[in-house]
C-alpha positions as CSV (number, residue, x, y, z in Angstrom):
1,X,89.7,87.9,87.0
2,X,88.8,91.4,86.2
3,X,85.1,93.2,86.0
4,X,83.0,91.6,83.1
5,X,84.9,88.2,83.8
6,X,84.5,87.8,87.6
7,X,82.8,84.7,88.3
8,X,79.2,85.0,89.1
9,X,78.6,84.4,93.1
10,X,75.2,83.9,94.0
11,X,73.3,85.6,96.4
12,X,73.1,84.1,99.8
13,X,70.0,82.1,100.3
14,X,69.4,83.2,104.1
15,X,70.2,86.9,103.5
16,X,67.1,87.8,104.6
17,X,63.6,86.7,105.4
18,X,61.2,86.1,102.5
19,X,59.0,88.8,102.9
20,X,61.5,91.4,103.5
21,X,64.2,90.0,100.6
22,X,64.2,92.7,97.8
23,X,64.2,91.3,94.5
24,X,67.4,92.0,92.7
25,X,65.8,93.8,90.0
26,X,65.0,96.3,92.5
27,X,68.6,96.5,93.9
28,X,70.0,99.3,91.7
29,X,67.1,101.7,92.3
30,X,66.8,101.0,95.9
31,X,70.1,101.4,96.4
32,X,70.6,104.7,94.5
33,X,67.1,106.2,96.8
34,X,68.8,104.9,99.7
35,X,72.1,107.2,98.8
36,X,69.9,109.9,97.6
37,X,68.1,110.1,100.7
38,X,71.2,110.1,103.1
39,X,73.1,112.7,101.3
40,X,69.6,114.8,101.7
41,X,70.3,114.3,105.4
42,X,73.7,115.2,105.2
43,X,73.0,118.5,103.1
44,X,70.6,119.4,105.9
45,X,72.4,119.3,109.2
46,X,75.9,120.2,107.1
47,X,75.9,123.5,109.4
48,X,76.6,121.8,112.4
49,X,79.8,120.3,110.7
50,X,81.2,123.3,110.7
51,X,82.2,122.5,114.6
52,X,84.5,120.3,113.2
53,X,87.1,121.9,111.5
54,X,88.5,120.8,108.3
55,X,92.1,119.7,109.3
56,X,93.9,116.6,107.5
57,X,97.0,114.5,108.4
58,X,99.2,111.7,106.4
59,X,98.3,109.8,109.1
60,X,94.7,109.3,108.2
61,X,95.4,107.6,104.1
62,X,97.9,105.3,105.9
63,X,95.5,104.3,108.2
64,X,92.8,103.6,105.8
65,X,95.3,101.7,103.8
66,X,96.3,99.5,106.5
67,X,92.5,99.3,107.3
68,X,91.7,97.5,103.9
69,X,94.3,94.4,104.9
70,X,92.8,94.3,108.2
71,X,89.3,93.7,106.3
72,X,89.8,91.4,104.0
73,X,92.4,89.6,106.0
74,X,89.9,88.8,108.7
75,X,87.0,88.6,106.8
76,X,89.0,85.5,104.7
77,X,89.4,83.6,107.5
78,X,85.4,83.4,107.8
79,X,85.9,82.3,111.4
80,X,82.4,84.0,112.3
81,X,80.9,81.4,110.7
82,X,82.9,78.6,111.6
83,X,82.5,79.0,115.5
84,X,78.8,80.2,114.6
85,X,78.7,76.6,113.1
86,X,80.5,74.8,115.7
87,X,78.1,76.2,118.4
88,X,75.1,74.9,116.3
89,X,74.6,78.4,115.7
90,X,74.8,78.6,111.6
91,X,71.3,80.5,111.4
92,X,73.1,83.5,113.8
93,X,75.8,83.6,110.6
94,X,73.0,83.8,107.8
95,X,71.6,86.9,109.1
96,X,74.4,89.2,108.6
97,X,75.1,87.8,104.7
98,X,75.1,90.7,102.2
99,X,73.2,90.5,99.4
100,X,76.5,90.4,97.2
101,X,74.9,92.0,94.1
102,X,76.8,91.5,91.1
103,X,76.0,94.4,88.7
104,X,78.0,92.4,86.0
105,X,75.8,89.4,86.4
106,X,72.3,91.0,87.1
107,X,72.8,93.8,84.8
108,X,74.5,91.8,81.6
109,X,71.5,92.1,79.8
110,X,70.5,96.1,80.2
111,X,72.7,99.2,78.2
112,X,76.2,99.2,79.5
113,X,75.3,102.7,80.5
114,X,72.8,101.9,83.3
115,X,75.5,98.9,83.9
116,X,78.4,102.0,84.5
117,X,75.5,105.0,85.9
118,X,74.9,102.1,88.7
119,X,78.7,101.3,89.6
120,X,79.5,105.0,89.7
121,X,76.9,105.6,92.1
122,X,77.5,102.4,94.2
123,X,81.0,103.6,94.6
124,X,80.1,107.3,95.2
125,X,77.8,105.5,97.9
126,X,80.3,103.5,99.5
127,X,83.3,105.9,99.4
128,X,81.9,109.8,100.1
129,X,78.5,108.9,101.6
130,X,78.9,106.4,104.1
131,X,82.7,107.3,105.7
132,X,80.6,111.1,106.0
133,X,77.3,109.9,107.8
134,X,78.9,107.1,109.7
135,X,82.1,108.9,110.6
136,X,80.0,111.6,112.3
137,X,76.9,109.7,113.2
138,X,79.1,107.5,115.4
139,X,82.6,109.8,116.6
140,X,80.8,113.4,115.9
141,X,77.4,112.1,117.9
142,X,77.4,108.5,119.6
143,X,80.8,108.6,121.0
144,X,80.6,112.5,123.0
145,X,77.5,111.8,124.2
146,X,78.8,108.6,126.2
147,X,81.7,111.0,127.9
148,X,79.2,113.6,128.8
149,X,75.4,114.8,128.4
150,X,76.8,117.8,127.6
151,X,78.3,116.2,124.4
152,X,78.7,119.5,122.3
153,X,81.3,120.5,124.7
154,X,83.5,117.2,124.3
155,X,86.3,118.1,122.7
156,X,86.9,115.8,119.7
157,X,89.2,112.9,120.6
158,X,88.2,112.8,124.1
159,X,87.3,109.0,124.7
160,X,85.9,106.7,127.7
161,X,85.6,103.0,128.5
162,X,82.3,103.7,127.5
163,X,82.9,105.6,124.2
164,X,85.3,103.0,123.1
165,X,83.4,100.3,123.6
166,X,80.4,101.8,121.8
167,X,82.3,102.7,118.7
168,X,82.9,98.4,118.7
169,X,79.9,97.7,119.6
170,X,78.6,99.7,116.9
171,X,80.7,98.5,114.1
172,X,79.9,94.6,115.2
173,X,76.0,95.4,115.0
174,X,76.1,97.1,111.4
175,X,78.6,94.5,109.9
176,X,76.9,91.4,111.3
177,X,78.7,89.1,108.9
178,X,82.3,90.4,109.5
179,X,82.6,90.8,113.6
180,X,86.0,90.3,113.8
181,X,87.1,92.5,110.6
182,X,84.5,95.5,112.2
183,X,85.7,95.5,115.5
184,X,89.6,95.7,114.4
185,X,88.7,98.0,111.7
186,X,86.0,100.4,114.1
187,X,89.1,100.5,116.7
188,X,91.7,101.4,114.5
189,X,89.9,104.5,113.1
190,X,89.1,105.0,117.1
191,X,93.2,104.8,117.6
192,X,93.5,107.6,114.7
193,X,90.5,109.4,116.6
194,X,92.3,109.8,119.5
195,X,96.0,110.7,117.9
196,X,95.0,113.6,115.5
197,X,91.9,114.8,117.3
198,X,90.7,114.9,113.5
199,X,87.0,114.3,112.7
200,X,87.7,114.6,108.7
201,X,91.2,112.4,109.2
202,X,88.2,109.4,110.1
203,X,86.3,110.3,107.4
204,X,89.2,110.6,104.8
205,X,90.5,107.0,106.3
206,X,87.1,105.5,106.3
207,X,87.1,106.9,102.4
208,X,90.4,105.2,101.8
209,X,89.7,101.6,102.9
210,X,86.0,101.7,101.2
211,X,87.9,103.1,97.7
212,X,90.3,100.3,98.2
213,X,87.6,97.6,99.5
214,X,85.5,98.5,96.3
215,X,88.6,98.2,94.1
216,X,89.1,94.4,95.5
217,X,85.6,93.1,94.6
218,X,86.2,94.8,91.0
219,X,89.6,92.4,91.1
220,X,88.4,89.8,92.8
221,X,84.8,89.2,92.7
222,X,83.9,88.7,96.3
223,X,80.9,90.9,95.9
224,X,79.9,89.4,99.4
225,X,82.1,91.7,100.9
226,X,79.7,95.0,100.2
């Protein structure tokens, strides 16, 4: 099953509450603001990556290469929702559903251009712009300032209890729907963190399983899965 001929998967009917749902009309454009806004952000503080210098080891494509089968492996086994729905809890799973737009289905009828225009901005999205923001939003930021209040002065790779459970924590809160698949994934990348006391080697790993995760939906058509 390959890009026009993936099987269209409808949009999760719990995603999100009525008055906050954004029709799918709306996706594309909403979606390219959000991108445009965050690389705005990352343009303006982009001086104070300069701390971090721009060092890169083998270790960090590997990494994000194993990082893709630990994804889809777990996410597969949907075993969120199974205890979710064991424990009478099926609402809980419904919350974290993505939206899983299908530009092939919701955009068949437009200019194959705007079609392509969208994808190569949904993958620029997923594969430059989020491993940069989130890679040094959570080890450049989050993660120093629970070792010390003086978190400039971390050096990079230094970790605590309390840094490593916050780098879990904070992949399990923003992937909802895949807790088991975040928390193995966040504390991989934390494992690389720690052995190449490489900010960029995150980023370039984080790069390397989005490239690949967006290359499986193409394949596959689990458009739930971003």
């Amino acid at each position: 099953m390959l890009l026009g001929s993936l099987e269209p998967r409808p949009a999760p009917p719990n995603a999100a509450p009525a008055w906050l749902a954004i029709g799918y009309g709306y996706y594309p454009l909403v979606y390219t603001l959000k991108i445009a806004c965050t690389l705005a952000a990352i343009l303006w503080v982009s001086p104070a990556y300069k701390r971090f210098p721009f060092r890169l080891t083998w270790a960090a494509p590997l990494v994000g290469l194993a990082g893709i089968g630990v994804w889809v492996g777990l996410c597969g086994l949907h075993l969120e929702s199974r205890f979710a729905s064991a424990a009478g809890l099926g609402w809980l799973a419904e919350l974290g559903r993505r939206s899983a737009y299908n530009p092939f289905q919701e955009l068949a009828a437009l200019p194959a251009w705007r079609l392509w225009t969208f994808l190569v901005v949904r993958s620029f999205g997923l594969v430059v712009v989020t491993a940069i923001i989130e890679e040094f939003f959570l080890r450049g930021l989050l993660m120093p300032l629970c070792v010390s209040a003086d978190w400039q002065d971390v050096p990079f790779g230094t970790v605590s209890r309390g840094a490593l459970l916050t780098a879990i924590l904070y992949g399990v809160l923003t992937h909802p729907a895949e807790l088991l698949a975040a928390a193995a994934w966040f504390a991989l990348v934390t494992w690389l963190m720690t052995k190449t006391k490489s900010l960029w080697d995150c980023v370039v790993a984080h790069a390397v399983t989005n490239l690949l995760l967006g290359a499986y939906v193409l394949w596959s058509g689990h458009w739930e899965l971003l």
